[in-house]
C-alpha positions as CSV (number, residue, x, y, z in Angstrom):
1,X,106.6,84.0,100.0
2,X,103.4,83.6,102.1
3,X,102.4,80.9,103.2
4,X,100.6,81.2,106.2
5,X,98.4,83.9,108.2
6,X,95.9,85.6,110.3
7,X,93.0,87.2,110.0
8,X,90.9,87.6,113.4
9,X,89.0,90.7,111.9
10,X,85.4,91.3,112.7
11,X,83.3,91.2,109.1
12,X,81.7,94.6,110.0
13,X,85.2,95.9,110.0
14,X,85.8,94.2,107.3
15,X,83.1,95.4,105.4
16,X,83.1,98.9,106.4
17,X,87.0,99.2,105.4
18,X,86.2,97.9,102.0
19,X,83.1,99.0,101.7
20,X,81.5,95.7,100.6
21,X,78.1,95.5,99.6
22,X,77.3,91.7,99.2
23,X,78.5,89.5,102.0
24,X,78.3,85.5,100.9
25,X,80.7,84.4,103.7
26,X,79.3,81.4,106.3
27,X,81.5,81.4,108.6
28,X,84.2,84.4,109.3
29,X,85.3,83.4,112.6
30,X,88.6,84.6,113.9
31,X,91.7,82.2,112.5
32,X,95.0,82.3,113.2
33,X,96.8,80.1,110.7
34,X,95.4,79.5,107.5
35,X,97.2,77.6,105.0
36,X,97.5,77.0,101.4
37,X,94.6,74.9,100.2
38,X,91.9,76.0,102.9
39,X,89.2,78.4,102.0
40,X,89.7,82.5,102.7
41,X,87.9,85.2,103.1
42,X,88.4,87.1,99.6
43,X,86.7,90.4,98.6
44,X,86.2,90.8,94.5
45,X,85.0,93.5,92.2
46,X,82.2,93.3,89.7
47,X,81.5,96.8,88.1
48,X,80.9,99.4,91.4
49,X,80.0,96.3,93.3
50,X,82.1,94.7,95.6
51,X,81.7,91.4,97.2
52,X,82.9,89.1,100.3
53,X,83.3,85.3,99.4
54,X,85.3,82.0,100.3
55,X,87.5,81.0,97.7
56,X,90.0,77.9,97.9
57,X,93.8,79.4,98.5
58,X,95.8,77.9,95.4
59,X,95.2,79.3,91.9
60,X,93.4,76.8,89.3
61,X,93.9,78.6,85.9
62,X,90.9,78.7,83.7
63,X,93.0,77.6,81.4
64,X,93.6,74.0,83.1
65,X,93.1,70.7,81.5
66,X,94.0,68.1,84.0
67,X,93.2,69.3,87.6
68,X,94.5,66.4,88.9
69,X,98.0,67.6,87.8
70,X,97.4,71.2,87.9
71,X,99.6,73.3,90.1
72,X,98.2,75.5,92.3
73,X,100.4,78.2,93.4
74,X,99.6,80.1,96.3
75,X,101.8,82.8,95.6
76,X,102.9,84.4,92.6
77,X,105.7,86.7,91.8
78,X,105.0,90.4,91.0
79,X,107.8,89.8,88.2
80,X,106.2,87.1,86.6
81,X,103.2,89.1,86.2
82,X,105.3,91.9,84.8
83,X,107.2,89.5,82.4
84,X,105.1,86.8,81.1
85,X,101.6,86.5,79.9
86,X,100.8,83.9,81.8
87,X,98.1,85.3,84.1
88,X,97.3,88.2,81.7
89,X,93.8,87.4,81.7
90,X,93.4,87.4,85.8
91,X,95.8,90.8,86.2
92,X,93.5,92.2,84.5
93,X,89.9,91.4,84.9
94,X,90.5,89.1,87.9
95,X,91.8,90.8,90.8
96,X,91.1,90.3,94.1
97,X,92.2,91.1,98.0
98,X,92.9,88.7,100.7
99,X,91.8,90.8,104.2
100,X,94.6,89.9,107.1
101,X,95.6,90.8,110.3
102,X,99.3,90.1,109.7
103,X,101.3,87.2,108.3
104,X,104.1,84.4,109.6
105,X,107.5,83.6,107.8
106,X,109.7,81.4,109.2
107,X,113.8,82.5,109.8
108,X,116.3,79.7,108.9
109,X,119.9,81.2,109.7
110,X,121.1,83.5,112.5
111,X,120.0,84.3,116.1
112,X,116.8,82.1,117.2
113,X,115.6,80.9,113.8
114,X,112.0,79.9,113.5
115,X,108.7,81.9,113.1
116,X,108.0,85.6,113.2
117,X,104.3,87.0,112.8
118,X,104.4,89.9,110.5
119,X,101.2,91.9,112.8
120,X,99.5,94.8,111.3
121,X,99.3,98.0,113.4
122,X,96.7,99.7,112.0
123,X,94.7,96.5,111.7
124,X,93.4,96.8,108.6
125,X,95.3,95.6,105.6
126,X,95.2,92.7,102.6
127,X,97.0,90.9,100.5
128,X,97.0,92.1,96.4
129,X,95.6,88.7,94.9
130,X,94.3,87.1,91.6
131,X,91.8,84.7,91.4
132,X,89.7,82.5,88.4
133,X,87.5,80.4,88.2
134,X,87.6,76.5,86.2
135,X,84.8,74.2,85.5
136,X,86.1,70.8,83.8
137,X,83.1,71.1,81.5
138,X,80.0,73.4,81.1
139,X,77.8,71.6,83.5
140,X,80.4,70.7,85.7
141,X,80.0,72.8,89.4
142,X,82.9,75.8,88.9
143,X,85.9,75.9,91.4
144,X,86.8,79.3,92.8
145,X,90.2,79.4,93.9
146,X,93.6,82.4,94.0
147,X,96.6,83.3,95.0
148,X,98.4,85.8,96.8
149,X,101.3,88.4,94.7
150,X,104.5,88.4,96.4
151,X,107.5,90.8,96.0
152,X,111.2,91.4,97.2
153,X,110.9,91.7,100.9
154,X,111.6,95.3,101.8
155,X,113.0,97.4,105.0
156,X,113.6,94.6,108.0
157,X,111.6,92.0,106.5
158,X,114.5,91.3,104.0
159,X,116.6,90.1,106.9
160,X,113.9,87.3,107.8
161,X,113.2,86.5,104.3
162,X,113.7,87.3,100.7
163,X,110.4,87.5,99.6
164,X,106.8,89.5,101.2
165,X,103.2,89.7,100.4
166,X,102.1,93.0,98.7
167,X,100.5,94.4,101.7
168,X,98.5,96.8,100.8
169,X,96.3,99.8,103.1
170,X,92.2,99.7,101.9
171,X,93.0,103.3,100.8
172,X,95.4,101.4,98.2
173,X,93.6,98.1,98.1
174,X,90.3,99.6,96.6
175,X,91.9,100.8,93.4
176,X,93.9,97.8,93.1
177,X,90.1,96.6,92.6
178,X,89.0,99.0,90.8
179,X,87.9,97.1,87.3
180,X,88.2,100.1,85.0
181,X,92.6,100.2,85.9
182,X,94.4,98.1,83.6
183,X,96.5,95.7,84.9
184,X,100.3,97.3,84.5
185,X,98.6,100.6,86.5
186,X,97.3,97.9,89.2
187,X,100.5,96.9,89.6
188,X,102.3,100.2,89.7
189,X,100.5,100.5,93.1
190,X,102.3,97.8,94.9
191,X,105.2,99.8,95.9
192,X,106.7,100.2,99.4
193,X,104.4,103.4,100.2
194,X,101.6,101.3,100.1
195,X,102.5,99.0,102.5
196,X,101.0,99.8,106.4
197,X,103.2,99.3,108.8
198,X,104.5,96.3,110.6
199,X,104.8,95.3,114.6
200,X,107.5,91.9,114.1
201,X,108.3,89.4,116.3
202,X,108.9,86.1,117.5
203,X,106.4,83.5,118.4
204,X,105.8,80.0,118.8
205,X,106.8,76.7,117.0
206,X,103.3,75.4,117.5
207,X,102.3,77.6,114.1
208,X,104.4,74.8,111.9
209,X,101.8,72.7,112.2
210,X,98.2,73.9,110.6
211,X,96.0,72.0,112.6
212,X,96.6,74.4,115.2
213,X,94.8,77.3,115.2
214,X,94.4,79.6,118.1
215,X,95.0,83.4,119.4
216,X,98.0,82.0,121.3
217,X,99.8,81.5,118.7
218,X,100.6,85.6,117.8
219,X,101.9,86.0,120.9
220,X,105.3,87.4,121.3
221,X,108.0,85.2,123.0
């Protein structure tokens, strides 16, 4: 799972890593716990073009009736997207990557549960995503939203928690957008080997709660 993370990123890094050509961002100041239903920083693919936007965190399918009931998953499981058809059409014409600094999951058993933050050491990484767009009717303003792939938890990570974000390096990440791949070669990149490499430790309680967001919170204890 992923449910909460960092990203504190300058957008010229940003945009030079992913070589992004259209930047429609407001505001991309440095955050340190974003959480499900809050708007991130995505990047998307059109053609050769590639794009930095907001869109909501929490997948609306375009396929939707009732938004009021809708579920919105922030994560979904690389096996689901493997087995089922359910997001066929977002695997493959909707892909996206989630930029991040390095990610929180929370330990429940064994010595000193509570959070770890997952930290990046090369500093440049994201998150494998999908996202779509719905519009309740054709004249209706469209919502943007997506989600974040998740895998079994590999290496050390698997002794915090059973499941991980595909993490993937912007060597890796730009084919994963690449529009002409199909979706089951899109997938075959998320594999341990694309993963950069992790710093993990313990930090603070104060990340349970998402009104708090500051650069104190990734610090080691």
């Amino acid at each position: 799972m992923c449910g909460r993370f960092v990203l504190h990123e300058v957008i010229e890094n940003i945009t030079e890593a992913y070589r992004v050509e259209d930047v429609r961002v407001a505001d991309t100041a440095a955050r340190y716990n974003i959480a499900p239903s809050q708007n991130i920083t995505t990047i998307l693919q059109k053609n050769d073009k590639r794009y930095l936007v907001e869109l909501e965190w929490g997948m609306v399918a375009f396929w939707t009736k009732d938004l009021a009931s809708a579920r919105r998953p922030i994560n979904v499981r690389i096996e689901t997207l493997r087995e089922r058809p359910t997001y066929r059409k977002e695997l493959e014409r909707r892909r996206c990557i989630i930029p991040a600094s390095g990610f929180y999951e929370w330990l429940k058993e064994g010595d000193e549960p509570g959070p770890r933050y997952f930290r990046v050491m090369d500093g440049q990484a994201a998150f494998a995503g999908l996202w779509d767009k719905w519009q309740e009717n054709e004249e209706a303003e469209p919502l943007r939203t997506c989600t974040i792939i998740t895998q079994p938890a590999e290496g050390p990570i698997s002794a915090i928690h059973e499941r991980m974000p595909a993490l993937l390096t912007p060597e890796t990440a730009l084919r994963w957008l690449d529009p002409t791949l199909d979706g089951a070669s899109a997938l075959a990149l998320i594999t341990p080997d694309a993963m950069p490499p992790l710093d993990i430790y313990r930090v603070s309680t104060r990340v349970n709660k998402p009104t708090v967001d500051e650069a104190s919170l990734i610090s080691p204890i």
